[in-house]
C-alpha positions in Angstrom: 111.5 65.2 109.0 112.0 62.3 107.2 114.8 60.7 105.6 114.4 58.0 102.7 116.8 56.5 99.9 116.1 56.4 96.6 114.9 52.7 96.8 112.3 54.1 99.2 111.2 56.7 97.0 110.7 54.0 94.1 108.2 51.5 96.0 107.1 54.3 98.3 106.4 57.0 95.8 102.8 57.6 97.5 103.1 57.6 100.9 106.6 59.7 100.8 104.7 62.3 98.6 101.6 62.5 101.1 104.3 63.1 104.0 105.5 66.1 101.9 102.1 67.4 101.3 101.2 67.3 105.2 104.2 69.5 105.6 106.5 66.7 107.0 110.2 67.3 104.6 111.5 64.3 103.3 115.3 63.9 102.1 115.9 61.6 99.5 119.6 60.2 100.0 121.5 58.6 97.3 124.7 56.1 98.9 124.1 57.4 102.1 124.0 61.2 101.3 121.7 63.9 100.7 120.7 64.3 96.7 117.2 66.0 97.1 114.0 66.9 99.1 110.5 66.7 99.0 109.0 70.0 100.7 105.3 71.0 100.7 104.9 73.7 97.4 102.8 76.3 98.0 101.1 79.0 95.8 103.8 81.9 96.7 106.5 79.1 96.0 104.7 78.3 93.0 104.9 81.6 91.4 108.8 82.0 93.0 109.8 78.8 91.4 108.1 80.1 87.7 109.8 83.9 88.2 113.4 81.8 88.5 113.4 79.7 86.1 111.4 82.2 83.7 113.8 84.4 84.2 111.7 87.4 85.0 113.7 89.5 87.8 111.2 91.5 90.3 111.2 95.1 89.7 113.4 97.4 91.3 110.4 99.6 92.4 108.4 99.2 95.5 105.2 98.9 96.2 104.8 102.5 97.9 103.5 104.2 94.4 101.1 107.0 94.7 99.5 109.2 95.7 96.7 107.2 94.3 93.7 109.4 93.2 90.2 108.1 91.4 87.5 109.5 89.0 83.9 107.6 88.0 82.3 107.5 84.8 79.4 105.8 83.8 79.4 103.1 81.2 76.7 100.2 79.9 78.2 98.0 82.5 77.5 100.5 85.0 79.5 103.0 87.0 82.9 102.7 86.4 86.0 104.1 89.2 89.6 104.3 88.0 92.4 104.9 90.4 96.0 106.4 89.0 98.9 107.4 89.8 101.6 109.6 88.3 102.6 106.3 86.5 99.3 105.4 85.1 95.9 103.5 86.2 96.3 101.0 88.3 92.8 99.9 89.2 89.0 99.6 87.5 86.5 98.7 88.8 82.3 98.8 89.5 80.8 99.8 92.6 77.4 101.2 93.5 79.0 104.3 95.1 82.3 106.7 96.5 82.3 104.6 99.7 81.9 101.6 98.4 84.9 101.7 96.0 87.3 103.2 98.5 86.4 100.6 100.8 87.4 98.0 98.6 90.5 99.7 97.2 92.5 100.0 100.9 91.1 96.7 101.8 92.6 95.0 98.5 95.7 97.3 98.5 96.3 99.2 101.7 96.7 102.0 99.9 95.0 105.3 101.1 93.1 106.9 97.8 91.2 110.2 97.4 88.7 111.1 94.5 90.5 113.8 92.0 88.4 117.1 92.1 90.4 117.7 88.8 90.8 114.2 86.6 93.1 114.8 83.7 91.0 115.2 80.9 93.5 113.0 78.5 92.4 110.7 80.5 89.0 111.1 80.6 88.5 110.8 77.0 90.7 108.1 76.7 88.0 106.2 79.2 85.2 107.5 77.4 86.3 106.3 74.5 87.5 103.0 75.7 83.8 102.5 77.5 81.8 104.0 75.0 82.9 102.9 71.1 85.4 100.1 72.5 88.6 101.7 71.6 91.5 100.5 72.5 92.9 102.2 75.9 96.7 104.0 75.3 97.0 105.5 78.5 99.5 104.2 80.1 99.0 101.6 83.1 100.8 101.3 86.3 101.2 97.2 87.7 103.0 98.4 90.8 99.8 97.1 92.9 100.6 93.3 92.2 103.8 91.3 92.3 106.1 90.6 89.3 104.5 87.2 88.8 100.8 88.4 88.0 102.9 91.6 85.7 104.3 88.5 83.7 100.9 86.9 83.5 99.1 90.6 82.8 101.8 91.2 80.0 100.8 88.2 78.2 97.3 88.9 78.5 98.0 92.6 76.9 98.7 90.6 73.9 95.5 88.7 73.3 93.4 90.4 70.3 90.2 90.9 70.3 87.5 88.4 69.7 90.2 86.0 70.7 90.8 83.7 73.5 93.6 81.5 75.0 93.5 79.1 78.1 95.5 79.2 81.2 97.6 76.5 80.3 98.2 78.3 77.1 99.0 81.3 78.9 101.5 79.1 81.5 103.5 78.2 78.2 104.1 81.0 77.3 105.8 81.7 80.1 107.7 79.0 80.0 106.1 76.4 81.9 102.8 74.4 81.3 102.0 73.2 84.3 101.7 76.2 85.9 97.8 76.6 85.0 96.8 77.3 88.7 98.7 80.2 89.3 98.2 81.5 86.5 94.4 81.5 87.1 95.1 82.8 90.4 97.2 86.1 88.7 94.0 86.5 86.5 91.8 86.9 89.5 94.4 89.2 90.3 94.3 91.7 87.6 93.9 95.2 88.9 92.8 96.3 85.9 89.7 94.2 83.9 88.6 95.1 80.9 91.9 97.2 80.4 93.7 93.9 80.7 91.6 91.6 79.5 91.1 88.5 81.5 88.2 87.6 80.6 89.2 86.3 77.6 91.4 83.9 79.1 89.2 80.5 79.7 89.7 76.7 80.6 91.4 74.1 78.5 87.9 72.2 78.7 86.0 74.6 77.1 84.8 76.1 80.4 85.0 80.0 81.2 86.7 79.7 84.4 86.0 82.7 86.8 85.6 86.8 86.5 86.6 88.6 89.4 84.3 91.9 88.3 81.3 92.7 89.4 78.6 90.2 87.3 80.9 87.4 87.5 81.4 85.2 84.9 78.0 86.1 83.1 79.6 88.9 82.3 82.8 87.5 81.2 80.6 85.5 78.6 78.7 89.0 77.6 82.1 90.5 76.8 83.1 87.8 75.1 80.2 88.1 72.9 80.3 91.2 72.1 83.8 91.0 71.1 82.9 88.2 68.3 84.5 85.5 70.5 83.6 81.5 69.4 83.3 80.4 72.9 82.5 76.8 70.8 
């Protein structure tokens, strides 16, 4: 640890903040007592520091939701698997096969999942429509698979039209702080549920597309896009 006054931290701004960074605390005194620190800032505090002064509270219930059950349907991006629970659904995503998708789902989650010998059919057509004519999907959707800082980030997204787009940063205001681009990208990679929530169109402040975390990556974010009327100029 090291300790510094605030002359210090004036003319040594630099090398105070590159202590901090190497995980070395540094307390800033002011007359001879402690006024503040310099701590190294992580992702998790990140997203802990937003939640505070945001004011979103994490939600009473726990992360044991379930039983989680899937079905598969095909669609023009290929096949698609849906897990739900009682709540809602809680993941989507593409994989060449049973295995493959249950693999990934307890690897991502720890979660144990089985396939639904009898999917609800409301829910069926509500993904056949959604995959096949682009409807809107009002099922409902259960968030309990990710922490309340990416529900925050997810709830914003839910509100993003169609053939629209808005940046991370712009998303990171919204929630009440700008600078908070990162992690906000970092929620987006997070989304349990593309296409259903959509992230991809959430893109860079410099025009760019930034990342897809579904299967085709961000050619198919740009595909979506597309397709949706977007003016990814």
């Amino acid at each position: 640890m090291k300790v510094a006054n605030t002359v210090d931290l004036k003319n040594k701004t630099n090398e105070l903040l590159r202590n901090a960074i190497a995980g070395d605390p540094v307390i800033i005194t002011l007359r001879g007592k402690p006024a503040a620190s310099l701590t190294r800032l992580t992702e998790a505090d990140l997203e802990s520091f937003v939640l505070r002064h945001a004011g979103i509270r994490p939600a009473a219930e726990t992360q044991q939701q379930g039983p989680w059950r899937y079905l598969s349907l095909r669609t023009p991006l290929g096949t698609a698997y849906v897990a739900y629970s009682e709540r809602g659904v809680g993941s989507l995503d593409l994989a060449d096969s049973d295995a493959s998708f249950e693999r990934t789902f307890r690897r991502r989650f720890s979660r144990p999942i089985h396939r639904d010998a009898r999917p609800p059919s409301d829910l069926r057509r509500s993904l056949a429509g959604f995959f096949s004519r682009r409807e809107p999907f009002r099922g409902r959707v259960d968030l309990t698979l990710v922490g309340p800082f990416e529900r925050s980030v997810l709830e914003q997204l839910r509100q993003i039209p169609r053939g629209q787009v808005r940046s991370y940063r712009e998303i990171a205001t919204a929630l009440g702080h700008p600078s908070a681009s990162r992690a906000v990208g970092n929620a987006c990679a997070k989304n349990p549920v593309p296409l259903i929530i959509p992230c991809h169109r959430v893109v860079r402040s410099d025009g760019g597309l930034g990342g897809y975390s579904l299967r085709g990556g961000p050619a198919l974010k740009r595909r979506l896009l597309m397709e949706e009327g977007a003016d990814l100029e």
